[in-house]
N, C-alpha and C positions, 0 to 999 in steps of 0.2 A: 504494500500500500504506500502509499506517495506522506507526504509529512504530512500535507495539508488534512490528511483524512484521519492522522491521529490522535483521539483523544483523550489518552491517561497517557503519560510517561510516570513509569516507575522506576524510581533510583533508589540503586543499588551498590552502598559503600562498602566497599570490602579490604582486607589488611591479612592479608595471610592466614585465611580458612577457606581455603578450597571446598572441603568436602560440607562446613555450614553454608557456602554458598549456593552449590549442587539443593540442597533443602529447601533453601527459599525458595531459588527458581522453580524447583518441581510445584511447590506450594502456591506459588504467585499461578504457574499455569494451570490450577484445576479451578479456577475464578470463571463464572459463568459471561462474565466481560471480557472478549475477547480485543477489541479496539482501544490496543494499549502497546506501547514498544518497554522494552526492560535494556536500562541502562547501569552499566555495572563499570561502578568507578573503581577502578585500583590503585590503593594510595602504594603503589609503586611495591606490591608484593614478592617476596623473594623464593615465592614454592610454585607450588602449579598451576594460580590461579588462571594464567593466560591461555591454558585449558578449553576454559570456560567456551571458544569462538568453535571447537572442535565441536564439544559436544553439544552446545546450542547455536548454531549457523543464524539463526535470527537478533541474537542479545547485539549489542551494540557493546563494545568494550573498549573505556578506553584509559586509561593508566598514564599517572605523572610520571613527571623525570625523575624526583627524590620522592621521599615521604616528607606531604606537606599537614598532615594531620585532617580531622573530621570536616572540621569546617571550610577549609579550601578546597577540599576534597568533593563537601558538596556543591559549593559553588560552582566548579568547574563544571559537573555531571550538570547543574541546572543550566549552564547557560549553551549545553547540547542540545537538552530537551524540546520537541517538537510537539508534546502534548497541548491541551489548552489546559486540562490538568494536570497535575505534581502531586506524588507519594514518594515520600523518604524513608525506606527502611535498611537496613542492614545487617551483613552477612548472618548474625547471630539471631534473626530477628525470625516469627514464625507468622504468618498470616494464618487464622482459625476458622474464618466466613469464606465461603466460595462464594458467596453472593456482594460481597461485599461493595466492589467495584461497581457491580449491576442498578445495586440500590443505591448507592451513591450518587452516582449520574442521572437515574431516576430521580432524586430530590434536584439536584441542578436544573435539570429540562423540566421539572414541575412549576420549582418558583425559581424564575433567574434574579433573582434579590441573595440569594444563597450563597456567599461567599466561600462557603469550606463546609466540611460535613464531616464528623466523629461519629467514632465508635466506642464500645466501651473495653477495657483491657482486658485481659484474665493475665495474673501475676501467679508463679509458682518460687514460692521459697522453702527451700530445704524441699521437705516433704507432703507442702502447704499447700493447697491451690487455691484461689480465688477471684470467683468475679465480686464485684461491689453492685449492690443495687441500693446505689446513690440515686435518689430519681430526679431525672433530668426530663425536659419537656422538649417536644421532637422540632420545636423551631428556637431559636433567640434573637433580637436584636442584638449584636455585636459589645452594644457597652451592658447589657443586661447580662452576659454572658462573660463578662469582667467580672461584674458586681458578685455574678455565680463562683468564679475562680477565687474573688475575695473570702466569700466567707466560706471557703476551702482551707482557707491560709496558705493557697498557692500550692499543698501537699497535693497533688492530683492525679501524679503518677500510676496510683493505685488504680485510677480511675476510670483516663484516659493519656494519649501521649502523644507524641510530637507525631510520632507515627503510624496512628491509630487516624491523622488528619489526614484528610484528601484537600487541597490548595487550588485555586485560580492561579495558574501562572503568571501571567502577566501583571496580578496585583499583587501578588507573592514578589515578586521582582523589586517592585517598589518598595520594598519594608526594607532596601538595603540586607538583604540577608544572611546571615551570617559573617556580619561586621560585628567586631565584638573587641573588647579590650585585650579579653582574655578568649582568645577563638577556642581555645581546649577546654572550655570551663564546663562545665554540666550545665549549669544554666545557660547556656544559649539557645538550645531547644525551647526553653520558659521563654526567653527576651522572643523566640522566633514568632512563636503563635500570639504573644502581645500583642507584639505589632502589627499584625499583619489584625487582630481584632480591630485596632485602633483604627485603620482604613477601611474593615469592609462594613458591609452591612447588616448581615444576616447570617444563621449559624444550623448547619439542620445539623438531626441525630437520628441515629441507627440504635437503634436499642437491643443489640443487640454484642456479643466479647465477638471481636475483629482480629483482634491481635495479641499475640502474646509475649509475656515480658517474664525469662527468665532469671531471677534476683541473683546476683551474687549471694553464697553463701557463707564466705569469706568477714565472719564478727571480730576479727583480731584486730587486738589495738595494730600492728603494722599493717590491715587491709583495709580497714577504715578512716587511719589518719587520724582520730576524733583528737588526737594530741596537737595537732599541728592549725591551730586558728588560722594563720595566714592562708594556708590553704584552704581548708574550711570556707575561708570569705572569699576566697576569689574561684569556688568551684559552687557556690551559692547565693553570692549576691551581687556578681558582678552583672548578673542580671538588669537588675538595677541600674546601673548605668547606663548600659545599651539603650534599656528602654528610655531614659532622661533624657539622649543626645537625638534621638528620634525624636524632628520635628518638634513641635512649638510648647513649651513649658504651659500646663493647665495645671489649676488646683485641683482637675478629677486624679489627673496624673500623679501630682507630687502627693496626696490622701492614697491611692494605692501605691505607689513605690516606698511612702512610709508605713504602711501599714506590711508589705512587704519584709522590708528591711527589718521592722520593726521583731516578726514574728523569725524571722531569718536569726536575727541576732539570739534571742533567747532560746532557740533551739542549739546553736551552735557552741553556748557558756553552757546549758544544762547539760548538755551530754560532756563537756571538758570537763565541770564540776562534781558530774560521775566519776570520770578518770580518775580526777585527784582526791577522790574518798571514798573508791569502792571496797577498800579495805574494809576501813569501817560498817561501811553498808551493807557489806557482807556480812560482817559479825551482828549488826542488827537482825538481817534476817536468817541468818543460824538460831535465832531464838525461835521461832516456828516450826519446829523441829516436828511438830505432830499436829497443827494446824492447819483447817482447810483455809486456802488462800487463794485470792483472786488480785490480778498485778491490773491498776486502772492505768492504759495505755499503752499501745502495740507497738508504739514506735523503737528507732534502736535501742534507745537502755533499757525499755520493757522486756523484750526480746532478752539482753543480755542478761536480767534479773535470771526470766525462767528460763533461759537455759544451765545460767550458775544454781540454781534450786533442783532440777532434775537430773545434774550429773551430779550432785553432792545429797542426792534421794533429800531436800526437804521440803516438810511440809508438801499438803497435800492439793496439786496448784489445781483450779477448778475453773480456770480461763479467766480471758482479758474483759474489761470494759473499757471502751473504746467508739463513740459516735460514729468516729472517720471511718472505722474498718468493721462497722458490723455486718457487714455478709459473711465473715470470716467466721468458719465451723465451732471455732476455739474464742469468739467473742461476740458480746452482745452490746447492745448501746443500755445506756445507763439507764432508759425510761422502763427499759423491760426487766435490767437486774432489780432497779426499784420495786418492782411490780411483783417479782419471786420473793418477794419476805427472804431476803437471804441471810446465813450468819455467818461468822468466821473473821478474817480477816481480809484487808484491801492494801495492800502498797502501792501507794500511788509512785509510777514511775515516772516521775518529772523536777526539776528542779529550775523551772520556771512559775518564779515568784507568784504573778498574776492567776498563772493556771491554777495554781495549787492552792489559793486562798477558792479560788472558786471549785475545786473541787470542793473541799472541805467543806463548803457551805451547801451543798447537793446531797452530800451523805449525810450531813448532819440527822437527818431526820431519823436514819436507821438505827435504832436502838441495840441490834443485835453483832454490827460491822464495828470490827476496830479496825482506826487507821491509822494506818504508819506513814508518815512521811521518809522522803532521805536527807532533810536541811539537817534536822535535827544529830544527823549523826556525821555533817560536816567537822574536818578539823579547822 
């Protein structure tokens, strides 16, 4: 088919996984949307990726001089593309909808108001699987759909992701993409889809898991860094900036970028403030030793509680409470733990100040819950 007739380009960044790449592809091609070309950027691989032209005569492949990293990597593959739409996924990435593409395009040619169109993730950690039934409504205005992201706190991942979006090319282009202070940083995917709300107009959704997101399982203090702040803020909040240097300073903007920032930062000190008192924190919850316990919040140091509880057999852990992640098997959101008359105990796993006074005043009412904090067992 001729450029003019294609209407999805799918890019495909890859770095020396041959054989994850082989997966995608098989997966991208059993998509009931056939009117789409598959571009596979090679950030300059050193195994067999180049392969790939053998075994698929139709992929389009085309590969740097050096390795320039993610972000240049997709810029280049975007300004190849001949779609009128754009999807960003890579090598390690899974596509789960065959229809995806199908329905996608169907909500375009429905309402041409429709700037972009998500799906919802399914995340696998360790042993864990999960989709979220966060419920989202099948249209947004574009700044409604901000205001949605906000009282997320931006944590969305679970939910949906960069790559779970299908893009207008041509208005995707104009968001400067992938201009970034720090082009390696994790948050440029967050800065991407910003901006790119901040121009359009309108937002449909699939309700249905599109994509899949295999978690690192990797909690060690050297796989996580949580020690290292500098990093920390320039693979989290540099976000932030991207979005600020985009076009014309508003107070909607500078109210989300602090409200951003804001929540960015207290994640970032409470999980370091872990670090430097899980000793202690430990020997606090070595007293539960025979205690049924329930840890309020799934996030990393939640996580890292009940994993230190169930390789050290304590206490008798009876799952999370958690708003953001109650679809998950192992957590319920707090209206429904209220609702179970429950007893035992609760560690609230957080050491953000704000969060934890308002914890506290939500259990208060349960007569039968002790709660443990971790401040108290700071040094």
């Amino acid at each position: 088919m001729s450029g003019m007739d294609i209407k999805l380009s799918v890019i495909l960044t890859t770095y020396n996984r041959y054989t994850q790449l082989l997966n995608i592809i098989r997966n991208i091609k059993k998509q009931t949307f056939i009117n789409y070309e598959i571009i596979v950027a090679d950030d300059c691989s050193t195994d067999e990726t180049s392969l790939i032209r053998e075994t698929y005569p139709n992929v389009i492949y085309i590969k740097t001089s050096q390795n320039c990293g993610y972000a240049k990597n997709c810029l280049n593959a975007l300004l190849k593309a001949r779609g009128e739409y754009i999807i960003f996924l890579s090598d390690d990435d899974d596509l789960i909808c065959d229809t995806f593409f199908h329905e996608a395009m169907e909500l375009f040619d429905k309402d041409p108001c429709i700037d972009s169109v998500f799906g919802r993730v399914k995340t696998i950690n360790g042993n864990h699987e999960f989709v979220s039934n966060e419920p989202f409504k099948q249209t947004y205005n574009s700044a409604d759909f901000i205001t949605k992201i906000m009282s997320l706190r931006f944590t969305f991942l679970d939910l949906f992701s960069f790559s779970s979006f299908i893009f207008k090319k041509d208005l995707f282009i104009k968001t400067d993409p992938f201009k970034a202070i720090f082009p390696e940083a994790g948050s440029v995917d967050i800065s991407a889809i910003i901006k790119y709300l901040m121009i359009s107009e309108k937002v449909g959704f699939i309700d249905k898991p599109v994509y899949l997101w295999v978690k690192s399982t990797d909690g060690s203090l050297s796989g996580s860094r949580k020690d290292d702040l500098s990093y920390q803020i320039i693979q989290s909040v540099s976000a932030a900036f991207d979005i600020y240097e985009f076009r014309e300073v508003t107070e909607d903007k500078i109210k989300m970028l602090n409200d951003y920032i804001l929540y960015i930062f207290d994640a970032i000190a409470s999980d370091y403030r872990f670090l430097l008192n899980r000793n202690s924190i430990f020997k606090q919850i070595n007293t539960l030793k025979n205690e049924e316990v329930y840890i309020y919040g799934k996030g990393w140091l939640g996580l890292q509680i009940q994993s230190y509880m169930l390789s050290n057999n304590i206490g008798q852990f009876r799952g999370f409470i958690d708003d953001f992640k109650k679809g998950h098997n192992d957590t319920t959101d707090l209206a429904s733990f209220k609702l179970s008359n429950p007893t035992g105990h609760v560690i609230v796993s957080s050491l953000k100040y704000k969060d934890l006074l308002k914890i506290y005043k939500d259990l208060s009412c349960l007569q039968q819950v002790v709660i443990h904090d971790l401040i108290s067992e700071q040094i």
